[in-house]
C-alpha positions as a printed Julia matrix, in Angstrom:
401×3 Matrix{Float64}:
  47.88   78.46  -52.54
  48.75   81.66  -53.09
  48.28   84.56  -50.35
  45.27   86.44  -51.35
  43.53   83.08  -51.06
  44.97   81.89  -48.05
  43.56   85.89  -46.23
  40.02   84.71  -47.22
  39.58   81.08  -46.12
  41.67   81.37  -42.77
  38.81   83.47  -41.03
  36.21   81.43  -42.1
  38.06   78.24  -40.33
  38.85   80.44  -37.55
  34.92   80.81  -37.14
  33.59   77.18  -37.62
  36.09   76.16  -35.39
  34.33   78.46  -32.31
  31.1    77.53  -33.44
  32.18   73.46  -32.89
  33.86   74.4   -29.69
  30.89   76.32  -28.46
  28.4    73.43  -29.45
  30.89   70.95  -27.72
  31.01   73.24  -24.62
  26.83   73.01  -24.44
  26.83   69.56  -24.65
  29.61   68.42  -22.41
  27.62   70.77  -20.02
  23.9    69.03  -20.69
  25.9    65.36  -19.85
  27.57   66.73  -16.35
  23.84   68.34  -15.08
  22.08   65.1   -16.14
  25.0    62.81  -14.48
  24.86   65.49  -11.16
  21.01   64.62  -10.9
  19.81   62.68   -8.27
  18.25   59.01   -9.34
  14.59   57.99   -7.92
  14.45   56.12   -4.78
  12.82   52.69   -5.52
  10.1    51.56   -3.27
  10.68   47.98   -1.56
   8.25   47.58    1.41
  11.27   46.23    3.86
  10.46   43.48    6.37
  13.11   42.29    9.16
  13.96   38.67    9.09
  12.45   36.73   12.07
  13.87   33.68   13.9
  11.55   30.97   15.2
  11.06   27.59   15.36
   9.68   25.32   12.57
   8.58   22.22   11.88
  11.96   20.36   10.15
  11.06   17.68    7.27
  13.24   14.91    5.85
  12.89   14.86    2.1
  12.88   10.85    0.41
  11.09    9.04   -2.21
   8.76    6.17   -2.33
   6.44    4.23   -4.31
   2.77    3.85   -3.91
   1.52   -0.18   -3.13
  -2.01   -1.64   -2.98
  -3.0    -2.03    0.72
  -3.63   -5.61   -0.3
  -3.19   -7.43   -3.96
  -4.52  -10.82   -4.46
  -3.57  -13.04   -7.44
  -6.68  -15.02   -7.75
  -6.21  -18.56   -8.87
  -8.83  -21.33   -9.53
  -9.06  -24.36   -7.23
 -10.46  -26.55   -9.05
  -9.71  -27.6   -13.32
 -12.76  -26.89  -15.35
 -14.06  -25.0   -18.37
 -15.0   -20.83  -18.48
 -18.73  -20.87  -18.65
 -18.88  -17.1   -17.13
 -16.48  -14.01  -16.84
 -19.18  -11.22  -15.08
 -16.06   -8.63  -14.19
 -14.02   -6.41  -16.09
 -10.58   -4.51  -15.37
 -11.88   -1.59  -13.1
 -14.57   -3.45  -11.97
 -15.66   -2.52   -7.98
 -16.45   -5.99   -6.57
 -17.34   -7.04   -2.52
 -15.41   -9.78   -0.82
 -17.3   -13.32   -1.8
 -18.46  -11.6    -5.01
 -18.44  -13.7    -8.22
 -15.31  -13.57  -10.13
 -14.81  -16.24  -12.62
 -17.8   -19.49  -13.02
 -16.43  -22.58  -14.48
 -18.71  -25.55  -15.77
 -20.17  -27.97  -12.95
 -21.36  -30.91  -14.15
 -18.58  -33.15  -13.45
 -17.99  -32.11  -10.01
 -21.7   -32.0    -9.22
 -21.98  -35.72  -10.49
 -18.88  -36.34   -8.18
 -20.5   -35.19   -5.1
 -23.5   -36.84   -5.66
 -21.5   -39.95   -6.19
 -19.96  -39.3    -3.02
 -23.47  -38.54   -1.1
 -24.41  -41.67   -2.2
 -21.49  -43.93   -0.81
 -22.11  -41.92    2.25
 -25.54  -42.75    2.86
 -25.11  -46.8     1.82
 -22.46  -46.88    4.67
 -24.86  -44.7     6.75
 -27.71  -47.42    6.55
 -25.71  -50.1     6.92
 -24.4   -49.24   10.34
 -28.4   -47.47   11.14
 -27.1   -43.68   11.78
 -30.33  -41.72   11.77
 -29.33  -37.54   10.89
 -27.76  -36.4    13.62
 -27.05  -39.05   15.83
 -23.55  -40.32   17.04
 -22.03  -43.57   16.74
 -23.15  -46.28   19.45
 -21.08  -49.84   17.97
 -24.53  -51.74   19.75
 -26.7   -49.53   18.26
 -25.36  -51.29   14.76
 -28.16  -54.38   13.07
 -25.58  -57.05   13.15
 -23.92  -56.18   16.72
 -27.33  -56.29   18.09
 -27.79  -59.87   16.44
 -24.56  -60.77   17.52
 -24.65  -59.6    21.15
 -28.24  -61.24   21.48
 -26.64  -64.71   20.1
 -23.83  -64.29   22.61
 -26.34  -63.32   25.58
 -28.64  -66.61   24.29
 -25.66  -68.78   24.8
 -24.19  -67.24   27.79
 -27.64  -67.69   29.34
 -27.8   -71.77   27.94
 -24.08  -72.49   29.2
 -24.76  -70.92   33.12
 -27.74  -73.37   33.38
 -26.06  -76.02   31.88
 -23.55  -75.51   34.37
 -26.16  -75.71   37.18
 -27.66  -78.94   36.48
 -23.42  -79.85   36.08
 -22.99  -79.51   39.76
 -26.15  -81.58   40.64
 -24.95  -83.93   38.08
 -27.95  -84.05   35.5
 -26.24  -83.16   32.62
 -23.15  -84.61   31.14
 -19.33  -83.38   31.19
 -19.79  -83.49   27.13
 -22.99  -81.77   26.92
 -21.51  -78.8    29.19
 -18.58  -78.94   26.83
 -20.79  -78.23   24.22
 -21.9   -75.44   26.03
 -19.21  -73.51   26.75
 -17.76  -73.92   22.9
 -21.12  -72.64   21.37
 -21.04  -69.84   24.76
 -17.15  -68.97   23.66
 -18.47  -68.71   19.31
 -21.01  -66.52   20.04
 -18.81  -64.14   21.99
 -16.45  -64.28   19.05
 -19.14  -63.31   16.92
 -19.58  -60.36   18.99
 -16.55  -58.85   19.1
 -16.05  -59.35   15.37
 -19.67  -57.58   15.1
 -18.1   -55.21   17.26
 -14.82  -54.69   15.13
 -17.13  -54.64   11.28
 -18.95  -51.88   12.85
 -16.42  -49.76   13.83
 -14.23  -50.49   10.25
 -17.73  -49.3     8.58
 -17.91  -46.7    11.13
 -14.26  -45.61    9.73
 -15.01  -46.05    6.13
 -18.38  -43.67    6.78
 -15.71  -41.16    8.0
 -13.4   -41.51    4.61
 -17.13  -41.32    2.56
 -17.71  -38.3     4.31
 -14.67  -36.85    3.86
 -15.11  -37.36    0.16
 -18.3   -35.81    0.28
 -17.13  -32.61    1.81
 -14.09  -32.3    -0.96
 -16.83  -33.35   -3.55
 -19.01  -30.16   -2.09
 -16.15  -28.07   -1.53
 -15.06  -28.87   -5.7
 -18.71  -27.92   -6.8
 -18.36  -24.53   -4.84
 -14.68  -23.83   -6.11
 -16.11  -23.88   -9.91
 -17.66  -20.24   -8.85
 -14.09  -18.45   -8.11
 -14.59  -15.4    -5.63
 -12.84  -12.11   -4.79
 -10.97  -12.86   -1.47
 -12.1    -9.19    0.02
 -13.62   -5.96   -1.22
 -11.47   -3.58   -3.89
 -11.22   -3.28   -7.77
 -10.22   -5.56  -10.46
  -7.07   -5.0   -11.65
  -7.04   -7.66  -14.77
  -8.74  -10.71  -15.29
  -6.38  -13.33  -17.34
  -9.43  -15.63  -18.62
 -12.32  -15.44  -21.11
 -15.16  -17.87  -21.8
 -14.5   -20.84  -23.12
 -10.76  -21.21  -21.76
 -10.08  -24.07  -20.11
  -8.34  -23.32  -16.71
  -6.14  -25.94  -14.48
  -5.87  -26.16  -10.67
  -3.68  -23.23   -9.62
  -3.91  -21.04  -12.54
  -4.4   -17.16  -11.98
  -7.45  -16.15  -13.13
  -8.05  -12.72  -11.97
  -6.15   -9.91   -9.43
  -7.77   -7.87   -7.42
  -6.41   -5.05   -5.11
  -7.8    -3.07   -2.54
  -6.42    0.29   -2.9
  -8.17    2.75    0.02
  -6.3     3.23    2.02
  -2.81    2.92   -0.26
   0.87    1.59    1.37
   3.96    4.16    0.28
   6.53    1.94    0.87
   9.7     5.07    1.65
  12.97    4.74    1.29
  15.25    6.36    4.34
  18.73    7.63    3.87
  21.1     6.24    6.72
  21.77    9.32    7.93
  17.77    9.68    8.67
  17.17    6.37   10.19
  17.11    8.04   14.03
  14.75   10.57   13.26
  11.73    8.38   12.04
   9.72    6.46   13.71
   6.14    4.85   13.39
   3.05    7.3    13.68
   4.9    10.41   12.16
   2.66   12.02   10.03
   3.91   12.24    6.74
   3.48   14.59    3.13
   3.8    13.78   -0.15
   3.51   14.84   -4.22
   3.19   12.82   -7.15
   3.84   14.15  -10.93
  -0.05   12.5   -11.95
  -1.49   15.29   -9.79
   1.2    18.88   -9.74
   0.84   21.13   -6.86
  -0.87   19.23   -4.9
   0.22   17.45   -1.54
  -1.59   13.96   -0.17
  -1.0    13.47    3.66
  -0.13   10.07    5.4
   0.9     8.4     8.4
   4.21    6.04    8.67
   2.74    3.08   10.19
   5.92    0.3    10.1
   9.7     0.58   10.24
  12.12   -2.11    9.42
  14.21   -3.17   11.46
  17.34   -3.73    9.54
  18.79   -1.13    6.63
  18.89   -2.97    3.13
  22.77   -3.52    2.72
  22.78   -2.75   -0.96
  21.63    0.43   -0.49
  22.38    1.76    2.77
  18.65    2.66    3.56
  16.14    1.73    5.45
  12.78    0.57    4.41
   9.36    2.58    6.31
   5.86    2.21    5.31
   3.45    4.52    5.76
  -0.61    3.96    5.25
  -2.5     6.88    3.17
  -6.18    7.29    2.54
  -7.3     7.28   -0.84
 -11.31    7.79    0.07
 -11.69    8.75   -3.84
  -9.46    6.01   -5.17
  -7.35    8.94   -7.53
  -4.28    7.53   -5.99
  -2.91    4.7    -7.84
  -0.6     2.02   -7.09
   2.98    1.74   -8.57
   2.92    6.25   -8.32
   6.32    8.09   -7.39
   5.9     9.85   -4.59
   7.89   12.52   -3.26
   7.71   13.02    0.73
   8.68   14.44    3.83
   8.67   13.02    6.73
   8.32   15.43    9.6
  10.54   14.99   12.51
   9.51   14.98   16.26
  10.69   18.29   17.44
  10.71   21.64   15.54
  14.02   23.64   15.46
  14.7    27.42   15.2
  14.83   28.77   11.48
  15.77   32.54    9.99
  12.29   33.17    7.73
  11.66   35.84    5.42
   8.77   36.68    2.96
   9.15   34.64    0.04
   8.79   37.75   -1.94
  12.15   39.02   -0.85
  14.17   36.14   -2.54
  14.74   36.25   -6.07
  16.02   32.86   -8.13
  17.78   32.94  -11.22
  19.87   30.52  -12.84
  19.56   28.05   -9.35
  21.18   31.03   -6.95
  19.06   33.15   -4.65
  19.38   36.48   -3.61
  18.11   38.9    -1.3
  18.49   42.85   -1.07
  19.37   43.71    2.82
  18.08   47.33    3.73
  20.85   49.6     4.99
  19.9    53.02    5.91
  18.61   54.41    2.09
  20.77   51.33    0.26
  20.04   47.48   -0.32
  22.65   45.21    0.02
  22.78   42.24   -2.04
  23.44   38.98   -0.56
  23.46   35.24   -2.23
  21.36   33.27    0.21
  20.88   29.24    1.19
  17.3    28.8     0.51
  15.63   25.68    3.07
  11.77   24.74    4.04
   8.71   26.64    3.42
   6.34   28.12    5.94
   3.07   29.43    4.49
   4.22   32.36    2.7
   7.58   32.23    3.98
  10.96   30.7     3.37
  13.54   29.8     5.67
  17.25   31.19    4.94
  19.73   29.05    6.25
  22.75   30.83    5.26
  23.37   34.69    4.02
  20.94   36.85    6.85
  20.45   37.14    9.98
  17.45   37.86   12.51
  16.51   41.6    12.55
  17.99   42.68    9.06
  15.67   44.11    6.67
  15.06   43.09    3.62
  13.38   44.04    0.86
  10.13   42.49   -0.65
   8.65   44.89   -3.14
  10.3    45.81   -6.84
  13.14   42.93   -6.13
  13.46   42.79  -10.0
  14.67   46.26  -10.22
  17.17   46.41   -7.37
  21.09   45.82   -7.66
  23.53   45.84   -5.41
  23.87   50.13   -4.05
  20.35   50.86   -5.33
  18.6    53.97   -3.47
  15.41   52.91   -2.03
  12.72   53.76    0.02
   9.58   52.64    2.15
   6.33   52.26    0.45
């Protein structure tokens, strides 16, 4: 470069270089009065955290039983003539279930009526008389026979003493006297075997009767069908299940009690619970039976607890989720639930100090109404915040809306 060039160009760097320092200068001064300016004080509605007692709850699981569950079996071997219910089906205690064919058993108990009544006529039983042995045909023959020669062998041994008779004739007597009063007493005895075998007829009659009624099986109490195992035409056996009904209002939640727990429940405590079939919403219940031994595999102990089910939505074999509400409430930090905020499983709350929020991580426990209990992170009296949570950080200016 030679100089003539090097007096031209050295002003004009000279004079971009004051124009970049003075636009440098501006800006640097823009950032520092933005940076100086005070930020907006963010409204958060502060409420002091209050201390009182509550009711405390012990959380545990259960499943949901059938207040009663029959397996229905028939009594009595015979062939499906009728199958009037279905699954679902809303039946009364004695109603119809299952109707098997009766014309063998009906022919049996008429067969058995029959014996009955042959015995019956033999011995003379009118309906509903009771059994006199002389009131029997051939005892009555029998005693009058014995009575005849009882009668001949006292006169006979009259006219003995006055000696008009002979020692053989009164012999005679006596041994015809002595047969007839053997006939009696075996008169006697054949009434009282018939009178026996009338009792065994009798007997067969009522298990005839009882076999012609057991060919219509019944439901054992009011509820619902749950399944029914046969269909016309089968061919069923004494003792096979034919049909099982439940009874599910009210329901049984049979709970399962940590060890820890076990002092703290007792029968009548009243009891909540959810199941997943119906979200968000509770079903109440009462804890009606507690066992009296913990189940050694599992270190628990068993409670049952009895829970209406007027509309029947409840069903049985349901998870339930409960809590079981202990007998004396204990005192509890509570704060609007508005003022905690969740995220990835930790809770936080924003404590108001003077025109700053303080954040805390908190130990969420029960809710009440609209609040929730903090077990670990406030105290009573300190304010929190419970407006614009989402916007607040630890330091953040705020004020009262």
């Amino acid at each position: 470069m030679n100089r003539d060039t090097f007096r031209t160009t050295a002003p004009l760097a000279l004079l971009a270089a004051a124009v970049i320092a003075s636009g440098c200068s501006g800006a640097s001064g823009k950032t520092a009065d933005r940076d100086a300016a005070p930020a907006a004080a963010i409204a958060v509605a502060p409420v002091a955290a209050v201390e009182r007692p509550i009711a405390r709850f012990i959380r545990v699981t259960g499943t949901l039983m059938a207040e009663e569950q029959a397996d229905v079996a028939a009594e009595t071997p015979g062939r499906v003539v009728s199958t009037p219910i279905e699954r679902g089906t809303r039946v009364a205690q004695g109603a119809e279930l299952i109707r098997l064919s009766a014309t063998e058993t009906d022919a049996q108990m008429k067969e058995a009526e029959a014996n009955a009544g042959q015995i019956e006529a033999r011995l003379g039983f009118t309906s509903g008389s009771s059994f006199d042995v002389n009131a029997v045909p051939e005892v009555q023959n029998a005693k009058a026979s014995y009575e005849l020669a009882q009668s001949e062998f006292n006169r006979i041994k009259s006219l003995l003493d006055q000696r008009v008779v002979s020692q053989s004739e009164f012999e005679q007597r006596r041994t015809q006297m002595e047969a007839a009063r053997q006939q009696y007493d075996a008169a006697k005895n054949g009434a009282a075997q018939q009178y026996q075998s009338l009792q065994a007829a009798r007997a067969r009659v009522t298990l005839a009767r009882k076999a012609l009624a057991d060919t219509v099986v019944r439901a054992p109490f009011s509820g619902l069908v749950a399944q029914r195992m046969v269909s016309t035409g089968d061919y069923v056996t004494k003792g096979m299940k034919v049909a099982v009904v439940v009874r599910i209002n009210p329901l049984r939640a049979q709970l399962t009690i940590p060890e820890q727990f076990v002092s703290a429940v007792a029968a009548g405590q009243p009891i909540t619970f959810e199941v997943d079939a119906y979200p968000g919403r509770q079903f109440e219940g009462r804890i009606r039976y507690v066992s009296p031994a913990l189940q050694a595999d599992q270190r628990a102990l068993t409670a049952e607890a009895i829970v209406p089910n007027p509309a029947n939505e409840l069903k049985p074999g349901l998870f339930a989720t409960a809590r079981v509400q202990q007998p004396k409430p204990t005192p509890a930090v509570l704060v609007p639930a508005s003022a905690v905020q969740t995220s990835a499983g930790t809770s936080r709350v924003y404590v108001v100090t003077g025109d700053r929020v303080e954040e805390r991580v908190v130990t969420v426990g029960q809710t009440v109404d609209t609040l929730l209990e903090i077990t670990n992170g406030v105290k009573a009296g300190e304010r929190v915040a419970t407006t614009n949570v989402s916007k607040l950080a630890d330091g953040t200016r705020v004020g009262s809306s």
